[in-house]
Structure formats: structure tokens, C-alpha cells
VOGU-3710 file (C-alpha; in Angstrom, 3 decimals, decimal comma):
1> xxxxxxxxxx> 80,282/153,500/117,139  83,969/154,569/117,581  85,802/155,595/120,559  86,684/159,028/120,446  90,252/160,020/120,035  91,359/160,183/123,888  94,801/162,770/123,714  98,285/161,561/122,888  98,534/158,002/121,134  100,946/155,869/124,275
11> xxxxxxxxxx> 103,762/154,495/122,207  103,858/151,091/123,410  107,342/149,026/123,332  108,083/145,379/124,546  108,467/145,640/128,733  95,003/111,782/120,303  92,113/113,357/119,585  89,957/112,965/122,551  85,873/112,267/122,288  83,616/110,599/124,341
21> xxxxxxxxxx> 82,796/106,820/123,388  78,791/108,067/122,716  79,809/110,788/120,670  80,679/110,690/116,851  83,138/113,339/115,723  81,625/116,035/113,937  77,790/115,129/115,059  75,652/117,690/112,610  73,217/117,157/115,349  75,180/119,206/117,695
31> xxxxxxxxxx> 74,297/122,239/115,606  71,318/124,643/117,650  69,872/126,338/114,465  71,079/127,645/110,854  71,769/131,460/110,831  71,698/132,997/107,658  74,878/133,213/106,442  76,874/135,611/104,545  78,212/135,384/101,007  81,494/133,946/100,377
41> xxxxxxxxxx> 84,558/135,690/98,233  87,416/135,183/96,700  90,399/135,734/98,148  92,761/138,721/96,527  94,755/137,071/93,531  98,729/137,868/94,182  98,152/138,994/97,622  100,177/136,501/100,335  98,055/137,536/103,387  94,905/137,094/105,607
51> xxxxxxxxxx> 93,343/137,292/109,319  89,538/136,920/113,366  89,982/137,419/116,403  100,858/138,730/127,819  101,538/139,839/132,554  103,967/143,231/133,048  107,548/142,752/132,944  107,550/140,436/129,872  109,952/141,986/127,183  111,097/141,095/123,779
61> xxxxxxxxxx> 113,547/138,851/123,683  115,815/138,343/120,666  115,963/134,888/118,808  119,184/133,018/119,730  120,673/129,850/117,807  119,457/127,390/114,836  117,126/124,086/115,075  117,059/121,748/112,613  115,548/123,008/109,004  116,986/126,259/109,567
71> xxxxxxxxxx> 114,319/127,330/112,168  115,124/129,630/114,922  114,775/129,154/118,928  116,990/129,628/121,826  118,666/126,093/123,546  117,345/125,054/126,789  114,619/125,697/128,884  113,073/128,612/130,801  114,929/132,071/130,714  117,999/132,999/127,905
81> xxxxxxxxxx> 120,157/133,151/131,717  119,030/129,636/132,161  116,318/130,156/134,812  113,316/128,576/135,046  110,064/130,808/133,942  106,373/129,680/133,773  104,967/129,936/130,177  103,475/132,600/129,050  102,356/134,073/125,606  100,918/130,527/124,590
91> xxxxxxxxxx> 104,725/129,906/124,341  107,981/128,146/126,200  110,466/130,575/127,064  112,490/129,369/123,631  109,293/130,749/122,063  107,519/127,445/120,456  104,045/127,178/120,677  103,144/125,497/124,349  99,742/124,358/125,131  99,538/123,499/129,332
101> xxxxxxxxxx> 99,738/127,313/130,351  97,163/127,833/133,256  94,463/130,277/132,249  93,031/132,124/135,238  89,074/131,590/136,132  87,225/134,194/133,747  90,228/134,677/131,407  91,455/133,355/127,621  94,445/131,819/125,925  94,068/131,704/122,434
111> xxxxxxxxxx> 96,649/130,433/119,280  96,011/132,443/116,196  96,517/131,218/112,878  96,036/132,734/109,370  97,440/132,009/105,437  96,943/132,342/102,017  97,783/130,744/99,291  101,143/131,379/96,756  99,007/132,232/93,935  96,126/133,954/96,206
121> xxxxxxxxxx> 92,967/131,939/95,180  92,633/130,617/99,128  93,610/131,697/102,689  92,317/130,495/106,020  92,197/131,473/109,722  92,282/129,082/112,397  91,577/130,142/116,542  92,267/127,918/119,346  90,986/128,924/122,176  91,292/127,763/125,804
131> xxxxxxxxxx> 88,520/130,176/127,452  86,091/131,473/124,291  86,575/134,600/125,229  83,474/136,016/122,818  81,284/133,085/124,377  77,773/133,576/125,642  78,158/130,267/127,456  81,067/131,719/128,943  79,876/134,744/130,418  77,127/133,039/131,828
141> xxxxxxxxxx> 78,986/130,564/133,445  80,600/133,079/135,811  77,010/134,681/136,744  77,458/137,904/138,562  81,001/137,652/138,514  82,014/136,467/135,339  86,183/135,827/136,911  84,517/132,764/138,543  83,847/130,881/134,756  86,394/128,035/134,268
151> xxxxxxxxxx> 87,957/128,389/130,900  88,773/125,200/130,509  85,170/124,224/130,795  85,184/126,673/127,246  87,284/125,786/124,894  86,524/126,177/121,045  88,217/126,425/117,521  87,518/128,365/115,338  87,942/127,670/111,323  87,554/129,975/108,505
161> xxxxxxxxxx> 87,921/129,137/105,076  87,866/131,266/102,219  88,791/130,974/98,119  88,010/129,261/94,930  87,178/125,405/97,417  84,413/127,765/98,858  83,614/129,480/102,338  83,160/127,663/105,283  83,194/128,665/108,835  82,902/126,713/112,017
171> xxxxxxxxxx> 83,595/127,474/115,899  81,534/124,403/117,993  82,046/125,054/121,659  83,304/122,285/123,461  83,107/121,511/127,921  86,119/120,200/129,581  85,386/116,358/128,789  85,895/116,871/125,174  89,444/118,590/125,779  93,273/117,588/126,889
181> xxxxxxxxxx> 96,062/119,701/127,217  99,960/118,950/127,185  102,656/120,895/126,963  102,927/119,781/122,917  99,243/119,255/122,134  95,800/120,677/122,461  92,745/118,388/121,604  89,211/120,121/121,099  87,116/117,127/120,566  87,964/115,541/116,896
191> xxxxxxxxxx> 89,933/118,459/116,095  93,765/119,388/117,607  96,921/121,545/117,550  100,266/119,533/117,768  103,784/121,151/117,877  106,819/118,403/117,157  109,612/120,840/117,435  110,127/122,306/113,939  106,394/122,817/112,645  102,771/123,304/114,010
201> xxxxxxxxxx> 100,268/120,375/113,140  96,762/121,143/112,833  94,101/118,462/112,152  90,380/119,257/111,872  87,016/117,576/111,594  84,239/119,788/112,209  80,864/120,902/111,600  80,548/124,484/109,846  77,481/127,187/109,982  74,923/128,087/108,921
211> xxxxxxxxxx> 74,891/125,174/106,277  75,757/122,040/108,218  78,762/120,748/105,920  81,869/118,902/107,333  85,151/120,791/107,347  87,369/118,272/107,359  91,559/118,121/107,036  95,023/118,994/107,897  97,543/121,686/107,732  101,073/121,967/108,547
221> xxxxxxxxxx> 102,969/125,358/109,900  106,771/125,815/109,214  108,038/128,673/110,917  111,202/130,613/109,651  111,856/131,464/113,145  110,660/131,826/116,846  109,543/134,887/117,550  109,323/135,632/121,800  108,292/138,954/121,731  105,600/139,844/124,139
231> xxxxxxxxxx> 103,865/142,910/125,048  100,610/144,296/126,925  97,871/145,356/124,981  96,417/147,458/128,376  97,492/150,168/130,814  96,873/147,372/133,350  99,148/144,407/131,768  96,372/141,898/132,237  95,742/141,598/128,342  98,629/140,411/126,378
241> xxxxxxxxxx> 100,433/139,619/122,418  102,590/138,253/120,860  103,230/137,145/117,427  105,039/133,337/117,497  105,922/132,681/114,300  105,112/135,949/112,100  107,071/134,517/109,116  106,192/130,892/107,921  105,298/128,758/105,315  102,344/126,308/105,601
251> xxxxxxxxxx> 101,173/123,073/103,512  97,322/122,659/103,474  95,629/119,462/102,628  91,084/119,588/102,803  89,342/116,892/103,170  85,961/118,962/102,476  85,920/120,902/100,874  88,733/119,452/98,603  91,634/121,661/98,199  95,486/121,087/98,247
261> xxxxxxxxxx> 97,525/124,701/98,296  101,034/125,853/99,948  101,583/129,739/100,638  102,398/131,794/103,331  101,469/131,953/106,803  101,304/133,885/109,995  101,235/132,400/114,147  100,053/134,510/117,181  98,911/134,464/120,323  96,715/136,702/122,859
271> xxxxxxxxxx> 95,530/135,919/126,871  94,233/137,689/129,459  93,562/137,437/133,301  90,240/139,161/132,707  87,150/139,280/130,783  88,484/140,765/127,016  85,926/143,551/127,679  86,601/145,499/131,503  89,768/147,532/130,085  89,132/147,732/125,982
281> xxxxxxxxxx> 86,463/149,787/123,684  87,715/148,641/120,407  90,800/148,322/118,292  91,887/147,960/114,678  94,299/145,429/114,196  96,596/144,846/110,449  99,643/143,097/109,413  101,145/142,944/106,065  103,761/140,855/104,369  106,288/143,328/103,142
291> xxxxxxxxxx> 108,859/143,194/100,203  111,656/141,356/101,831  109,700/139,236/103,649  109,901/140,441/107,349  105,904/141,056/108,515  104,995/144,529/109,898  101,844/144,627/112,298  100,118/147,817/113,894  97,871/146,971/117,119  96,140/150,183/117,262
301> xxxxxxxxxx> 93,920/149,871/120,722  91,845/152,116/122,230  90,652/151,759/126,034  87,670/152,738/127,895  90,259/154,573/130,532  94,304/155,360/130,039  94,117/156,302/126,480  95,290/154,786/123,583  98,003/152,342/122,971  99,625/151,825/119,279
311> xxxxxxxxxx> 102,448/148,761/118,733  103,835/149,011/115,601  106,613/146,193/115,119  108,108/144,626/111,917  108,924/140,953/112,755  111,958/139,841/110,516  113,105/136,693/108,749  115,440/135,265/111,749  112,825/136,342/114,583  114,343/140,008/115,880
321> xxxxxxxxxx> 111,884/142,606/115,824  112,325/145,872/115,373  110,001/149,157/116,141  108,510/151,745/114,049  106,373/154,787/113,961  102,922/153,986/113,040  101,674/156,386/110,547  98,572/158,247/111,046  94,878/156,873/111,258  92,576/157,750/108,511
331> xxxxxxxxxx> 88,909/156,438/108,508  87,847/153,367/106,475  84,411/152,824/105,345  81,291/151,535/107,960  80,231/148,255/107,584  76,922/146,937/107,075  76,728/145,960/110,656  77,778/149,766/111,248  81,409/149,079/112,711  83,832/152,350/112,101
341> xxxxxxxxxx> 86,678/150,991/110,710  90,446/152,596/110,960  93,662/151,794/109,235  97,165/153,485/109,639  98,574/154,952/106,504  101,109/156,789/105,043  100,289/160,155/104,124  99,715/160,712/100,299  99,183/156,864/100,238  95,010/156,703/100,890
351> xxxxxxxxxx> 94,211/153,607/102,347  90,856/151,801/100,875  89,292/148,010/101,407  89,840/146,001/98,784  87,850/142,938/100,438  85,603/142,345/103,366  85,790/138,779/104,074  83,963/139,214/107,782  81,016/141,260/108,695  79,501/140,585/112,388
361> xxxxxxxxxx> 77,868/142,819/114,903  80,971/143,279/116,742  83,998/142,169/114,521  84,829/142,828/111,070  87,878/141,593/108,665  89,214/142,885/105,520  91,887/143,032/103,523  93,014/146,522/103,160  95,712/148,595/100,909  97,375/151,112/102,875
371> xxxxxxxxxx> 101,166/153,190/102,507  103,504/151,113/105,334  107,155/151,733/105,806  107,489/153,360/102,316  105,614/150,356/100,546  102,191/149,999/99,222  100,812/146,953/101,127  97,610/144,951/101,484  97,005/143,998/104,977  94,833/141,540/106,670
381> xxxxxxxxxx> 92,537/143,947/108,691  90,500/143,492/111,756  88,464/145,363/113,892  86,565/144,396/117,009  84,273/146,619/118,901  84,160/145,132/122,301  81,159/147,063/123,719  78,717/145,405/121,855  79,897/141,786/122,922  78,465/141,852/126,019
391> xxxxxxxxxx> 75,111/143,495/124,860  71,942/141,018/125,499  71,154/140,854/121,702  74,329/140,398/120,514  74,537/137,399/123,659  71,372/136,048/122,148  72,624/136,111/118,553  75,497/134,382/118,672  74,607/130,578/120,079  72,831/129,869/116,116
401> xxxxxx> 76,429/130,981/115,115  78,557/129,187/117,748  76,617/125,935/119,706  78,099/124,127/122,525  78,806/120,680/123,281  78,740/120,262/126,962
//
């Protein structure tokens, strides 16, 4: 069910692998149950692009000097002025990824990653999350008052493959024994994130669902620049964006399944100092790869109170950003699990789904083909209907699709 419009849209602008000794990496036996899973697809052929699933006063910053490679990021540490500045946006203040932020009791941190391949037979997503937001485990940690959960104590990634190697999707839950944080590194039991100054390093060895097969391998982010913009997604400024390296490159190498691709690639990041559901009903999310390169992305939220808030920003090739007018919403079909999906478009350009690649109770993505800044683009698509996260079925549900290791 979608939020009804509520008035004016608000126009929002920038303000070592670690396991335990008695534990084998990637234990099949950790698995609770087989759901039954949904049919796999093949990624658009041509299309470079794919998707899941920030406190006031933080503004867009522009990108300032080279790094080696060509790569973009401000010298020094803390503020462009010099000062000193406690991360935020999953970032440093230069804007590379940095993986020690605190994360309050009962809120998230997660790094989002997505690709596809040059010649469009394969695309991923990867989530990292400190704090699984969507987690049953995690909202029943807290009890009563779910701010009381420690997020560290919930910590997950999340893997989605998709193409001609085949589909395979994995998010094991993992307590605070099985993780480490640095400043450079996050470790989720066999699996991590690693940044070494120019690219993102992400190795893997998991478990998938609902069919118990190993996802196993290694990819490699290169960023074309830092990106440090940051912006709040609420009325509040609790719940927070930011894209960190919207225009990359990335070199894939699988294990299992066996694949080897290059193509392009896309780096976010979202946190919040609250449960994701108290201020949000839903929102449709979509960012395209455009003709020259620069990558255009339309956060369309709508909240339960305050209205709605719509960030449209293109993110170009040396990191500046630069604002735009999102065009107007037109309806996109329902999907099976009954989600209303949205997607901006230009008019006389009708926007249409030319792939749904995820179809959950509560979250759906797509790739969809919409009119964007006087182009005809195919976007990855999500949308997320928050409401139904915390309902009791939906709770129930998801532990055959998401176990825990404690």
C-alpha cells in the first residue's frame, strides 16, 4: 500500500578475517531452513547499472585535489579548514570509505555497493551493515525499546548476484565475536571490506539461500573520485545519505559460482540514530548512469509526518555534484508481493520495468527505463515499504531468509 501524496514535494539540498577457532568459514550448518526461492534473470544486455537496500548541519562538500591513479580526495584530515571532525557518512572527512564510526544503540551504518558488467550479462549488490537494520534479531534485541539493541552485536552482509554465472543471494547475520572494525577494514566473519587508499577491497566466503551453495570470491572498487556529499533523508536529520564513490570501475573475480567480469560500479552509504522505521512510510529510490558518465540519483521519500522529501543530484566524473529538478512521479506496476511502485519521469517519456530482479514483502528492485535530464535511461530501481518490516509475519518470515550466527 502507498503513502498518499502528503502536499508540496520538500526540495531537499545538501545542509584479517576474523572467526572463531570452532567455527569453519561458511558452515552450511549455520543455515535455519530453505525458503523457497525466487527465479533468477538475466541481467539487461548493454545496460551499465544495478541496485537493495547522515546528523543536521552536514553539507556537500566539493572534491579538492588528486591521489594517485587519478582519484579524487581532499589532503589531510578532518574538515577542508583543517579541523578535526568525527566521521560520518561511513566516510573520513576527505570522503574515503571509513569503517570505526560509532553507531548509536538501536541505529545502522551500512556501505552500499552495486555493478554490472561492460557487456551487461552480470551485476551484483553487496551491503555491509554494522546494525541490520531489517533484522528480526535486531528488533528483538532492544525489547520494548528497540534504541537499547547494540548494533554491533548485528552486523551482516549482504550479497546478491545476478547474470549468465547464475543467482545467488546470501545475508548470514553475524554477533559481535565474529566482527572487527578499524578505521580501514570491516571483518564480518570470513567475509570483509578493506579500503587501501585508492580502491575498495571486498573478499567474500559465504553461504547463500534458499539452496545452501558457497558464494565465494573477490572484487575490487576503483573510484573516479570521492564524493563527500551528505544529506538527511528526514525532517528530523536522524536518517542520513550519501553516495561515496557514484562513479567507479570495479574488477570481479568468483570463486563460486565461477565468473571473471569488469564493468561499472556505484558506492554509497546510509545510517541512522534510530530504528529505519519511526520517521519513514516508504520511498522509491533510482540512479542511472547517464551519457557522459556523471550518475544522476532521485531519493524520492515519503514520511509518516513532515511530508515528502525528493533529492535529485547528478554526481559527476571529478566528485562535484550538482542539483536538479526531479521530474514528476508516474505509477509503475504492483508487484507480486503487492508493493506500489513509483519512478520519476520526464513527461512524454513513459517510464516502464524492464526487469524485476527483487520481489520481497517489503522491498522490491528493478531496473527501470524512464526520461532523466533529457536522456532515455535505465535505472537501478528500489522501493522499500517500511511499514510492513516491523509487522509480526513479515518478523517471522524473514529468519529462513537471513539466520544468525551468535
Amino acid at each position: 500500500m502507498r503513502a498518499a501524496e502528503s502536499g508540496a514535494d520538500a526540495r531537499v539540498r545538501p545542509d584479517d578475517r576474523l572467526e572463531p577457532a570452532d567455527a569453519p568459514a561458511g558452515d552450511a550448518g549455520e543455515l535455519r531452513a530453505p525458503v523457497p526461492g525466487d527465479g533468477g534473470s538475466a541481467v539487461r544486455p548493454g545496460d551499465a547499472r544495478l541496485d537493495v537496500l547522515v546528523p543536521p548541519g552536514l553539507v556537500d562538500e566539493p572534491a579538492a585535489g588528486p591521489v594517485p591513479g587519478g582519484r579524487q580526495r581532499a589532503p589531510g584530515a578532518g574538515r577542508a579548514d583543517g579541523g578535526d571532525v568525527r566521521p560520518a557518512g561511513g566516510r573520513d572527512a576527505d570522503g574515503a570509505p571509513r569503517f570505526d564510526q560509532p553507531v548509536p544503540p538501536g541505529g545502522y551504518l551500512w556501505w552500499y555497493v552495486d555493478a554490472v558488467s561492460d557487456d551487461g550479462r552480470h551485476g551484483l549488490t553487496f551491503i555491509a551493515f554494522v546494525g541490520s537494520v531489517f533484522s528480526p534479531y535486531y528488533a528483538w534485541a532492544g525489547g520494548p525499546n528497540a534504541d537499547r539493541a547494540d548494533p554491533e552485536n548485528h552486523c551482516a552482509l549482504n550479497i546478491a548476484l545476478y547474470g549468465d554465472a547464475g543467482k545467488r543471494w546470501t545475508m548470514t547475520e553475524r554477533g559481535r565475536r565474529w566482527m572487527r572494525r578499524s578505521r580501514d577494514e570491516f571483518v564480518i566473519g570470513p567475509s570483509r571490506l578493506h579500503w587501501d587508499g585508492e580502491s575498495l577491497l571486498v573478499e567474500f566466503d559465504e553461504i547463500g539461500v534458499p539452496i545452501p551453495r558457497r558464494v565465494k570470491g573477490r572484487v575490487r572498487v576503483w573510484p573516479k573520485a570521492l564524493c563527500r556529499f551528505v544529506t538527511s533523508l528526514d525532517s528530523g536529520g536522524r536518517h542520513r545519505w550519501g553516495p561515496i564513490a557514484p562513479c567507479s570501475r570495479i574488477e570481479v573475480e568468483l570463486d563460486s559460482p565461477n565468473a571473471r567480469w569488469s564493468g561499472h560500479a556505484y558506492v554509497d552509504s546510509n545510517e541512522g540514530d534510530e530504528p529505519i522505521d519511526r520517521p519513514f512510510r516508504e520511498w522509491d529510490w533510482s540512479r542511472a548512469t547517464m551519457a557522459d558518465g556523471s550518475t544522476a540519483v532521485i531519493y524520492d521519500v515519503r514520511q509518516k509526518r513532515d511530508g515528502d522529501r525528493v533529492i535529485a543530484e547528478r554526481f559527476l566524473l571529478d566528485g562535484s555534484t550538482e542539483s536538479f529538478e526531479a521530474p514528476p512521479r508516474q505509477p509503475l506496476p504492483t508487484t507480486l508481493w503487492r508493493i506500489d511502485r513509483t519512478m520519476r519521469t520526464e513527461p512524454g517519456v513513459p517510464a516502464f520495468v524492464e526487469q524485476t530482479l527483487e520481489d520481497t514483502p517489503f522491498y522490491a528492485r528493478s531496473m527501470v527505463r524512464s526520461g532523466l535530464l533529457g536522456e532515455v535511461v535505465t535505472s537501478v530501481h528500489e522501493t522499500m515499504l517500511l511499514p510492513r518490516v516491523i509487522t509480526l509475519p513479515v518478523r517471522l518470515m524473514l529468519p529462513w531468509r537471513m539466520p544468525r550466527r551468535s
